[in-house]
C-alpha positions in Angstrom: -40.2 15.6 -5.4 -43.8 16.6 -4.6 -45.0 19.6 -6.3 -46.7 22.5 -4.0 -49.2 24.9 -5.7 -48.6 28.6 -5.3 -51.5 29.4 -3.0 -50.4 26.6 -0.7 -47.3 28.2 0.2 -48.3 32.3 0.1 -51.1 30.6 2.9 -48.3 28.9 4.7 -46.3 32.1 4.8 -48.2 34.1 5.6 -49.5 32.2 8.7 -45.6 32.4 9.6 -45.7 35.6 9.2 -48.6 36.1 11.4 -46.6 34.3 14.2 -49.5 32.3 14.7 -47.6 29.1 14.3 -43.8 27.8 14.0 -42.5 26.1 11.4 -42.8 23.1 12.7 -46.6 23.2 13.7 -47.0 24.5 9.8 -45.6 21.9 8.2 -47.8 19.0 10.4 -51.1 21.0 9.6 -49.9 21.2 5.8 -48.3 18.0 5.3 -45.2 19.2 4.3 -42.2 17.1 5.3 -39.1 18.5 4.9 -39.0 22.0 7.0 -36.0 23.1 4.8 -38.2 23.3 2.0 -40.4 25.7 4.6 -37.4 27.8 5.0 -36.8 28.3 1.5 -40.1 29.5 0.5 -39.7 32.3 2.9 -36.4 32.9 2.0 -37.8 33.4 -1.4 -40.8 35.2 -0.4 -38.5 37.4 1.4 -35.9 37.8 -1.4 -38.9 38.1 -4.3 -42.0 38.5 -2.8 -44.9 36.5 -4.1 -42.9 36.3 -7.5 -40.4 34.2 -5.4 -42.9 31.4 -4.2 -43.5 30.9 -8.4 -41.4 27.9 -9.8 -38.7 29.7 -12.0 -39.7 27.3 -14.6 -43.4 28.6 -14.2 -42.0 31.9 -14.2 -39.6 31.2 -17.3 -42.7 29.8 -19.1 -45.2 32.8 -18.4 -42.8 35.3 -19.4 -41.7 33.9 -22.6 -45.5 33.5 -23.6 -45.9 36.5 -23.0 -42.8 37.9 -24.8 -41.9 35.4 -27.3 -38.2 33.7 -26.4 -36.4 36.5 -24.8 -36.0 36.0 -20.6 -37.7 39.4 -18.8 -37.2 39.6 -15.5 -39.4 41.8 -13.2 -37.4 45.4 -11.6 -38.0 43.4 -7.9 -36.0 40.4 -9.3 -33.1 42.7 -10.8 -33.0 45.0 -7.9 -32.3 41.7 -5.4 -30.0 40.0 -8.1 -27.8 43.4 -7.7 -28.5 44.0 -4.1 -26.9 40.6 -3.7 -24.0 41.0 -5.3 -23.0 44.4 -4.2 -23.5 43.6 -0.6 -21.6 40.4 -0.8 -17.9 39.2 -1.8 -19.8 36.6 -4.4 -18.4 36.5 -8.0 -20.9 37.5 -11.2 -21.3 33.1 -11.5 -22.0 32.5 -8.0 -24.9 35.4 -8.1 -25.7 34.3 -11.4 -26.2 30.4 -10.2 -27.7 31.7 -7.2 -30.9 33.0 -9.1 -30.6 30.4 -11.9 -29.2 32.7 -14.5 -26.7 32.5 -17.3 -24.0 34.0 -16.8 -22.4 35.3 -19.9 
């Protein structure tokens, strides 16, 4: 699976976002191939903000460098993991795997 660096995909949502372009026309000028892939970063962007366009392991990483072992998790991210599941019929372990988290 090809790797995409942070910047690339803010630029490529936000020139979505602009309605300049569709996903389509995005993803020829950017050569990326699946448009799926597209769809998820703004679904993340949208969910997360920037935060969400940051590879959870990369966010994992920086935030247990920065605090030792222990998982922290920024108010956005906590505020959209219980947004989710109060305004849906999903079980603690579907949010939980939804946002890669343990659920115990």
């Amino acid at each position: 699976m090809i790797k995409y660096p942070f910047a690339l995909k803010l630029r490529i949502i936000n020139e979505f976002i602009s309605g300049d372009k569709k996903l389509e026309q995005l993803a020829l000028d950017f050569g990326v191939e699946d448009i799926a892939l597209l769809q998820q970063w703004i679904q993340d962007y949208e969910q997360m903000g920037s935060e969400g366009l940051v590879s959870e392991r990369e966010r994992q990483a920086k935030l247990k460098s920065a605090r030792g072992h222990k998982n922290v998790y920024s108010i956005t991210f906590k505020k959209n993991v219980v947004n989710l599941y109060l305004s849906s019929s999903m079980s603690y372990a579907e949010v939980a795997k939804q946002f890669n988290l343990k659920n115990t």
